[in-house]
N, C-alpha and C positions, 0 to 999 in steps of 0.2 A: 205640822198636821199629819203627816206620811207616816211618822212617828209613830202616830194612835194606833195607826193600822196594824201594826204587832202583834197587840192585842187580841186584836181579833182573826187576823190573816198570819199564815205563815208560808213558807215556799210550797211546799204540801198540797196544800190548801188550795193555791192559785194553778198549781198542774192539775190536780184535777178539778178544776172549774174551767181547763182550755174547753174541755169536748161540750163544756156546758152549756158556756156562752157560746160557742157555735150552734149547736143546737136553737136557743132561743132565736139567734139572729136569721137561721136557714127560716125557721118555723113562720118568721116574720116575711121573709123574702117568699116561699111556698105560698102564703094566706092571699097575698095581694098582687102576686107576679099576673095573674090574669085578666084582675079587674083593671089594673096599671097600665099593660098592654090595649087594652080595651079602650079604655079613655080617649088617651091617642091625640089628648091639647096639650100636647105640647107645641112649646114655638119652630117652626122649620129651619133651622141651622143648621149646619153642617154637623158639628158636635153631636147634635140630635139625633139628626138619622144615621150617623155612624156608630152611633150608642144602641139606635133600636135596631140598624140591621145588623149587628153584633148578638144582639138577646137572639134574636128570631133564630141564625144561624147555632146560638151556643144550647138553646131550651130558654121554650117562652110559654110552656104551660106547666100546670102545677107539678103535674105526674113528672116529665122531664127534670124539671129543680128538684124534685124529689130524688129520684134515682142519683143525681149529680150532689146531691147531699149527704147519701146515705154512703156512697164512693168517699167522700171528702172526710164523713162523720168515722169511716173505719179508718184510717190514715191518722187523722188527728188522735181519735183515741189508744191504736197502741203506739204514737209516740208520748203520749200521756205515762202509759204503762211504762215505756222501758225509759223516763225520764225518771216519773217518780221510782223506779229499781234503782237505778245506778244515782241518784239526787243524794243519796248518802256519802256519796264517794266526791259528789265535785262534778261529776263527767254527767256525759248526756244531754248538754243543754243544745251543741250542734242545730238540731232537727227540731228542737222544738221555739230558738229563736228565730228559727227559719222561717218557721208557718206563723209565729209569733210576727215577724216583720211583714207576710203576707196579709193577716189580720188589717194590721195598723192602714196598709195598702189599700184594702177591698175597701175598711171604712174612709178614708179619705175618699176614695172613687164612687162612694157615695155621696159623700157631701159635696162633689163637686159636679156631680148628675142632676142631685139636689137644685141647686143653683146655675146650673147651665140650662134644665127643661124648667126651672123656675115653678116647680109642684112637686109634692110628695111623689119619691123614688122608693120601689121595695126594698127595706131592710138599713133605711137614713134613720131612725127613730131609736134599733137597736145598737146601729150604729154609734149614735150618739150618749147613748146612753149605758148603752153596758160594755161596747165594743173598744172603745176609746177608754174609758177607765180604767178598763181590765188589762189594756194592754200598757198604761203607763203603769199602774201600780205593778205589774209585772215587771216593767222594766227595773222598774225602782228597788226592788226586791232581788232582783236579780244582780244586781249592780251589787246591792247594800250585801249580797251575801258572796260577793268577790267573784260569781261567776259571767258575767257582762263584761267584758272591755273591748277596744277598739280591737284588738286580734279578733275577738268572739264575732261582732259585730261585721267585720271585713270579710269573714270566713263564710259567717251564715247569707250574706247578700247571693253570691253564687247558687247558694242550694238553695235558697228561696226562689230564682228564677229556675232551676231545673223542677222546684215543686209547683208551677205554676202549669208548667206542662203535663206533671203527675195527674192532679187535678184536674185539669182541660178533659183527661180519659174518663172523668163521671161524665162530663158533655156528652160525648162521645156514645158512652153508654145507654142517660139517659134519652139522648136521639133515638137509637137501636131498638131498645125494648120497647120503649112507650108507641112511636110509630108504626 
């Protein structure tokens, strides 16, 4: 079946559709992060409140996820750029399986937000649906074009926890300005 995708998809193709599907997935997390917050039935767990007083602390209104998006949306898109520049040669995949394994991350920690406050979580939908395909088919692709292996793989986990903290500086930001 992965196969078909040839077709239709190429390496190309799916670098630049990283900045995309973030896009959709932030735009989904921005729409409903307020009304979500708002609700507030969820079940009192520990998971729970450690999950909401994590948002409150990281940006829990829309303006806030906004600014933390548009920090996150410059980052992802020029490693987009200097992926698909050098995708010709082999090189440059580093930074972009990086934020690629943060993806696969975020959407898991949705689904499990999901299922821990047992109700719709902002940005489980696009998760599921755009977030999680794109990012196997990407794997897939990645692999099938000999640039994925266990060295790539062991390399990029480090930089993906040094880019989680990169990211954290949209928080950061959007705290600053929006307040």
């Amino acid at each position: 079946m992965l196969e078909a995708l040839h077709h239709f998809l190429d390496l190309k193709t799916l670098i630049w559709l990283f900045p995309i599907i973030f896009i959709f997935h932030d735009l989904e997390e921005i729409i409903t992060i307020e009304s979500s917050m708002a609700a507030n039935k969820y079940p009192k767990t520990n998971f729970v409140e450690m999950t909401l007083t994590m948002r409150k602390k990281l940006g829990s209104t829309a303006a806030e996820l906004a600014v933390s998006a548009t920090w996150i949306l410059l980052i992802i898109s020029f490693t987009a750029v200097m992926t698909a520049k050098f995708a010709s040669n082999g090189e440059g995949f580093l930074m972009f399986t990086a934020i690629l394994n943060l993806f696969v991350l975020q959407a898991s920690m949705h689904i499990v937000q999901s299922i821990k406050f047992r109700a719709y979580t902002p940005g489980i939908i696009t998760s599921l649906f755009l977030l999680i395909p794109y990012c196997l088919v990407t794997y897939y692709f990645l692999a099938q074009y000999g640039l994925l292996d266990w060295q790539i793989i062991l390399t990029s986990l480090p930089v993906s926890l040094v880019m989680i903290m990169v990211f954290l500086v949209g928080n950061l930001l959007g705290r600053n300005f929006i307040r």
